[in-house]
TORLO-427525 format. One record per residue: residue number from 0; y negated, z negated, x of N, C-alpha, C in turn. Coordinates in pm, 1 decimal, always signed. Atoms other than C-alpha are relative to their C-alpha. Layout:
residues N
<pt resi="NUM" n_y="Y" n_z="Z" n_x="X" ca_y="Y" ca_z="Z" ca_x="X" c_y="Y" c_z="Z" c_x="X"/>
...
***
This chain:
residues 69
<pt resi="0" n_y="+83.8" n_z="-12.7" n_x="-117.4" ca_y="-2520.6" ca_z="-10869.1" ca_x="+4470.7" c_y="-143.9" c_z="-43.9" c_x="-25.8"/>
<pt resi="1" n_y="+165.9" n_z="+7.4" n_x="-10.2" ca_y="-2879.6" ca_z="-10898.5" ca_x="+4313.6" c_y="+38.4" c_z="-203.0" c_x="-64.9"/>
<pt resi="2" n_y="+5.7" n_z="+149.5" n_x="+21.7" ca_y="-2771.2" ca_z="-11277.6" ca_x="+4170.5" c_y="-77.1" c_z="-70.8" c_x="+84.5"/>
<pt resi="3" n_y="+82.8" n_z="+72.9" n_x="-98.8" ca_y="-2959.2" ca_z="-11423.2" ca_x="+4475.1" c_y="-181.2" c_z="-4.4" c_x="-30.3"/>
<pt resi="4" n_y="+104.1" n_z="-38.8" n_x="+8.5" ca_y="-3235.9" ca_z="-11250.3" ca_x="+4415.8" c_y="-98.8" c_z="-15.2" c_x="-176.3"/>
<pt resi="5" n_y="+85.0" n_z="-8.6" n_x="+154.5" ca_y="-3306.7" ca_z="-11326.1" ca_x="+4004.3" c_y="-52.8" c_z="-141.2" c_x="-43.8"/>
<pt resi="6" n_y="+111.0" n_z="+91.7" n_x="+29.3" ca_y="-3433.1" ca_z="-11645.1" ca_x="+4016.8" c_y="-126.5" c_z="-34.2" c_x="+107.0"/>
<pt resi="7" n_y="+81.3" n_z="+88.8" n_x="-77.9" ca_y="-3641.0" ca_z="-11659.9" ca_x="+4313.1" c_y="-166.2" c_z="-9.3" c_x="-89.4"/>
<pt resi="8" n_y="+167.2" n_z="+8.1" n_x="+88.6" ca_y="-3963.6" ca_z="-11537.3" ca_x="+4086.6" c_y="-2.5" c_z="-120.1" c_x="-63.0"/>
<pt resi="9" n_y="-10.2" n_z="+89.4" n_x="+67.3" ca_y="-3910.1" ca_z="-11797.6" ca_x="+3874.4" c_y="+1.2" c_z="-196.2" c_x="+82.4"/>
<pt resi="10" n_y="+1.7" n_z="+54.6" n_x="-83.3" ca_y="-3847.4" ca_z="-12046.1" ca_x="+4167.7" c_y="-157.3" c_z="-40.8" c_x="+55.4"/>
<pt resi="11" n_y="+98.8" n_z="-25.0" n_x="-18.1" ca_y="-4183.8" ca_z="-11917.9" ca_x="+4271.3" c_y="-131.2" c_z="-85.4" c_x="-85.9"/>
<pt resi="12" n_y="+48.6" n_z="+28.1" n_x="+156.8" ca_y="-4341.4" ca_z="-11991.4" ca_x="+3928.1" c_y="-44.3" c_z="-144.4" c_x="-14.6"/>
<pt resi="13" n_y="-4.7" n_z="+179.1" n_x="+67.6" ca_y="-4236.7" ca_z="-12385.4" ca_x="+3879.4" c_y="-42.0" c_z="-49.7" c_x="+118.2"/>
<pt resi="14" n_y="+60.2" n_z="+89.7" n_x="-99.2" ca_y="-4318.4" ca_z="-12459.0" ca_x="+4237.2" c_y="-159.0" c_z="-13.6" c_x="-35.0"/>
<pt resi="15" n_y="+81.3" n_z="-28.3" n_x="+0.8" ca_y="-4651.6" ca_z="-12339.7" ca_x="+4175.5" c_y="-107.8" c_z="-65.9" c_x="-119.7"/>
<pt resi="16" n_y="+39.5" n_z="+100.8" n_x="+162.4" ca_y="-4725.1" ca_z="-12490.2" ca_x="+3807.9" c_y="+63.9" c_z="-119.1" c_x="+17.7"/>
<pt resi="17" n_y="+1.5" n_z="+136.3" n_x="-21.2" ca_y="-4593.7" ca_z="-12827.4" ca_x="+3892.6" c_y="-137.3" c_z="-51.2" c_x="+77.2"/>
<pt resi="18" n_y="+120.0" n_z="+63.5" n_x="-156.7" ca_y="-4805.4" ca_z="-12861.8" ca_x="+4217.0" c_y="-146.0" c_z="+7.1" c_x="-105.8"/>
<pt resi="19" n_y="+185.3" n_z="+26.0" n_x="+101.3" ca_y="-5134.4" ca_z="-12754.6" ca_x="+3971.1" c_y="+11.7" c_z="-68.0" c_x="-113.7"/>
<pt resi="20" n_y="+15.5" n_z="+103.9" n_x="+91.2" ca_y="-5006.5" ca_z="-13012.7" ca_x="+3695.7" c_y="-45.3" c_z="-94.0" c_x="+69.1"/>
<pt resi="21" n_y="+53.8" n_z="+179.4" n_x="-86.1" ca_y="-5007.3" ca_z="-13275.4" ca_x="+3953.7" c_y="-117.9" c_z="-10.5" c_x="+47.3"/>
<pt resi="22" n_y="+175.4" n_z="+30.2" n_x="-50.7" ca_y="-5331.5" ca_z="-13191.2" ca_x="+4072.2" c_y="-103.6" c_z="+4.9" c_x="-112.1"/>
<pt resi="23" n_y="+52.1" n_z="+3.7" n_x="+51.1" ca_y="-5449.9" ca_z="-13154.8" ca_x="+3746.1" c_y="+29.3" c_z="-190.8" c_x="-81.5"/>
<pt resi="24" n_y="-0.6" n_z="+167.6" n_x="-86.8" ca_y="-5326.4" ca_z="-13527.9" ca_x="+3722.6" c_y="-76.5" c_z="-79.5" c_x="+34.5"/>
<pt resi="25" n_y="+111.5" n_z="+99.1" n_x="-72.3" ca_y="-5484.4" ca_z="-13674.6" ca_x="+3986.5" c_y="-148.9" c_z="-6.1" c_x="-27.4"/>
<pt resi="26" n_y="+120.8" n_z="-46.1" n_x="+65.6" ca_y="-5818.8" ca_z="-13489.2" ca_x="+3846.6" c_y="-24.2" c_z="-104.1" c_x="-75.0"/>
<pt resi="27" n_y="+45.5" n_z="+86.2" n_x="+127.6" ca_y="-5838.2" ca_z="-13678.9" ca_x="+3552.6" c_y="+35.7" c_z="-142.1" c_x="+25.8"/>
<pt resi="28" n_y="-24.4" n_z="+173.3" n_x="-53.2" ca_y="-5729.8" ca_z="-14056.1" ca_x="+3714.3" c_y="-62.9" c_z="+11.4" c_x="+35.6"/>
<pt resi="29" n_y="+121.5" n_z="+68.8" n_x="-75.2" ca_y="-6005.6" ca_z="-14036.8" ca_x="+3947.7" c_y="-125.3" c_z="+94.1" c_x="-40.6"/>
<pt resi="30" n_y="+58.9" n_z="-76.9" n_x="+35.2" ca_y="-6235.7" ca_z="-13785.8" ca_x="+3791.6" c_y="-75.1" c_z="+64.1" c_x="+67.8"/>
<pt resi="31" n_y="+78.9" n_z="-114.2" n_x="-139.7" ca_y="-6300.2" ca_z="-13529.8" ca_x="+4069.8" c_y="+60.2" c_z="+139.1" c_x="-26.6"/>
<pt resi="32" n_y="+61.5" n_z="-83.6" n_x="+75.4" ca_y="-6261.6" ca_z="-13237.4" ca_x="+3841.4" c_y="-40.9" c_z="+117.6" c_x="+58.4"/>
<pt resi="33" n_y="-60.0" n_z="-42.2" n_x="+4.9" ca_y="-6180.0" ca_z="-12985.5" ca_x="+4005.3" c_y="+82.4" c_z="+9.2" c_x="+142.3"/>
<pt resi="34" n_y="-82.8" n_z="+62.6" n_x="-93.2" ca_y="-6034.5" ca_z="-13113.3" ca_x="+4365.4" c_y="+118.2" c_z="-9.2" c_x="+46.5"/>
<pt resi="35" n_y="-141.3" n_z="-19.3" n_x="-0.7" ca_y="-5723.0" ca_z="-13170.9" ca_x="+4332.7" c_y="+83.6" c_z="+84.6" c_x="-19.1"/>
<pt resi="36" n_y="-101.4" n_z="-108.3" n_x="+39.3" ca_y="-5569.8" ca_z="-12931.4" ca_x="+4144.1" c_y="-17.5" c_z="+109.7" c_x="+64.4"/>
<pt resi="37" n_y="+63.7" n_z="-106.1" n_x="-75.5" ca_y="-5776.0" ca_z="-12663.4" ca_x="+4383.4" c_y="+132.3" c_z="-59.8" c_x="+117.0"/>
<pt resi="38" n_y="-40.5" n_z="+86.1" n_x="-139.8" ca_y="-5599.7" ca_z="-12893.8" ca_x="+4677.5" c_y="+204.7" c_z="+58.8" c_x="-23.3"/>
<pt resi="39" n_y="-213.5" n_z="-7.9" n_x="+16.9" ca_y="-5210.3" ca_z="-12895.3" ca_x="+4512.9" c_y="+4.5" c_z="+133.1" c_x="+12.2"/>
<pt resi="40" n_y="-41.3" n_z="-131.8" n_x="+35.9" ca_y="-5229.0" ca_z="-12557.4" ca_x="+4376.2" c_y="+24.1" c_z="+99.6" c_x="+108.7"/>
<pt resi="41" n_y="-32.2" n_z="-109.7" n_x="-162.6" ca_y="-5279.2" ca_z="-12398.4" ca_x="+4727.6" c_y="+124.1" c_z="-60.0" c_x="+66.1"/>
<pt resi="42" n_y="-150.9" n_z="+18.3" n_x="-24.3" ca_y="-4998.0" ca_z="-12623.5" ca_x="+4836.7" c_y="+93.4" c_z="+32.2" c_x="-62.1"/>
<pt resi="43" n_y="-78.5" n_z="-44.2" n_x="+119.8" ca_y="-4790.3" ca_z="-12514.8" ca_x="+4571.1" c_y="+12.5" c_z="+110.6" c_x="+56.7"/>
<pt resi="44" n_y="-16.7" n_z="-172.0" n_x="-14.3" ca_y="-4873.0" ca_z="-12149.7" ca_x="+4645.7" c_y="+78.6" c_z="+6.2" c_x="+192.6"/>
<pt resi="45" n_y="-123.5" n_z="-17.1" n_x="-163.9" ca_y="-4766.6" ca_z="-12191.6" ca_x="+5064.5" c_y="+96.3" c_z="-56.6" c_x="-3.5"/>
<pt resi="46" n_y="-104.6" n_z="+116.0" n_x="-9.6" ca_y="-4477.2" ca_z="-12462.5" ca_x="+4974.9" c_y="+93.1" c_z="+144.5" c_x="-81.9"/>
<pt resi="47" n_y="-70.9" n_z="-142.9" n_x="+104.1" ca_y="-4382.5" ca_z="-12122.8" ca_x="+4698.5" c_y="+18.3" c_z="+75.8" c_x="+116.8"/>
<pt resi="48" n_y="-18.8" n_z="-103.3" n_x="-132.9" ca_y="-4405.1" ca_z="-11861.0" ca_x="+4977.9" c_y="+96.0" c_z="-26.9" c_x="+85.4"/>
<pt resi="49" n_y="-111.8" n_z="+48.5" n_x="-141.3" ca_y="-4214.1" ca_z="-12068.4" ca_x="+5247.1" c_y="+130.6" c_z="-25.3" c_x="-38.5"/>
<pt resi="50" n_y="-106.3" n_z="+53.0" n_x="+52.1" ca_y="-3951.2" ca_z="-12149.8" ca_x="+5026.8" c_y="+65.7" c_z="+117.1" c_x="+2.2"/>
<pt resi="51" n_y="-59.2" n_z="-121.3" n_x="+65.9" ca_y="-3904.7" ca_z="-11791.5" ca_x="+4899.2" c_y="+20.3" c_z="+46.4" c_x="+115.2"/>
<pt resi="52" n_y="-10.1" n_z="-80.6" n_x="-124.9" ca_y="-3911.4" ca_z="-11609.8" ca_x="+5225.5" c_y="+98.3" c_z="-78.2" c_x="+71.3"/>
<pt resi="53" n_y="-92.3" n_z="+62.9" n_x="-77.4" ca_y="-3683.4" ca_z="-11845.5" ca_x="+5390.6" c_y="+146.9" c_z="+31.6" c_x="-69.3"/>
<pt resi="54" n_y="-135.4" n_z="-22.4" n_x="+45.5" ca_y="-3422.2" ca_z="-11781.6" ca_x="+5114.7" c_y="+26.7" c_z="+159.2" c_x="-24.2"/>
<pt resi="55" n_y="+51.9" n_z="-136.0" n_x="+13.8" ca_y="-3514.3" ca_z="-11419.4" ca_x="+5129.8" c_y="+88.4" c_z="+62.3" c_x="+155.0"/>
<pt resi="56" n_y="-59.4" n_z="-24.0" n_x="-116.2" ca_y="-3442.1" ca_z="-11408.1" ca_x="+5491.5" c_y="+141.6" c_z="-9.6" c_x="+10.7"/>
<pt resi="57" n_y="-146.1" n_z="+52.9" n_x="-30.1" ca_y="-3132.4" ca_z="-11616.1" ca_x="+5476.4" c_y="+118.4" c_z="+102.9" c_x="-93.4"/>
<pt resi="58" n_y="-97.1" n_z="-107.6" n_x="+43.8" ca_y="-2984.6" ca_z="-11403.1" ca_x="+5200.9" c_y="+44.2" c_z="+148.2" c_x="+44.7"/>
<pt resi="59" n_y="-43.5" n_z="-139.7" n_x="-120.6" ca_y="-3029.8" ca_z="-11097.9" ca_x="+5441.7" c_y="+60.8" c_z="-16.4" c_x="+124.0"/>
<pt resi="60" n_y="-58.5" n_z="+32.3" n_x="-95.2" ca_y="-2919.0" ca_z="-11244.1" ca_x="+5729.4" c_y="+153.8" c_z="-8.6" c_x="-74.7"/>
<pt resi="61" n_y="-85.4" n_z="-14.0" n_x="+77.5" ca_y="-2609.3" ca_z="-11292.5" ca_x="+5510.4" c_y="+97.3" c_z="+92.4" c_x="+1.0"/>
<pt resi="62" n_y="-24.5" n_z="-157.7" n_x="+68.4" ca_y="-2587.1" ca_z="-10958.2" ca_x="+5400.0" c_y="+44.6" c_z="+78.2" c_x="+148.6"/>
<pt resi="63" n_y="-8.1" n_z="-83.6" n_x="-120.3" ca_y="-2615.8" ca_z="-10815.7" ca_x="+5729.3" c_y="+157.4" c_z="-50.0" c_x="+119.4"/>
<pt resi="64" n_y="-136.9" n_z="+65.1" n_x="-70.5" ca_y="-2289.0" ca_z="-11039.2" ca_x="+5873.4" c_y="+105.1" c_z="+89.8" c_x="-69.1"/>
<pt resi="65" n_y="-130.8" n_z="-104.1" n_x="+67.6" ca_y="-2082.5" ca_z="-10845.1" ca_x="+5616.5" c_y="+15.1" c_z="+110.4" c_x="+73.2"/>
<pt resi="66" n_y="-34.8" n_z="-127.6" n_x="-74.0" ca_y="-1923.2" ca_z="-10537.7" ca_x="+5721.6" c_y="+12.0" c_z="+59.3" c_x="-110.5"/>
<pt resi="67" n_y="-14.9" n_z="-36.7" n_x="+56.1" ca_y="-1906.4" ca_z="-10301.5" ca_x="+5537.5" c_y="+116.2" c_z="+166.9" c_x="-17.1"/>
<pt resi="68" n_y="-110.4" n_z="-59.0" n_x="-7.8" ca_y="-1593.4" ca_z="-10094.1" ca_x="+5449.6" c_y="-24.1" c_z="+165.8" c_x="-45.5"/>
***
């Protein structure tokens, strides 16, 4: 039952540290220091949120179709 639920942290995590590699990235190609990675990292963090809560929802919606005996 909790299987759904043990990677989303982690899910959370890599969305979040990719998006601020890549902006740490673009930082250093055009040297605007600290810009970007300010810019991804917040996308990262709502692109993390929307992801999680959507599979959050869906696994309760789920849950809640079962019957339970």
């Amino acid at each position: 039952e909790l299987a759904p639920y043990l990677n989303l942290g982690w899910q959370l995590v890599i969305t979040i540290g990719l998006m601020a590699l890549l902006g740490w990235w673009v930082d250093n190609q055009f040297q605007t220091s600290p810009v970007f990675i300010i810019i991804f990292s917040l996308f990262g963090i709502v692109a993390g949120l929307v992801s999680f809560f959507r599979t959050v929802l869906n696994i309760n919606k789920k849950d809640k179709g079962k019957k339970i005996d």
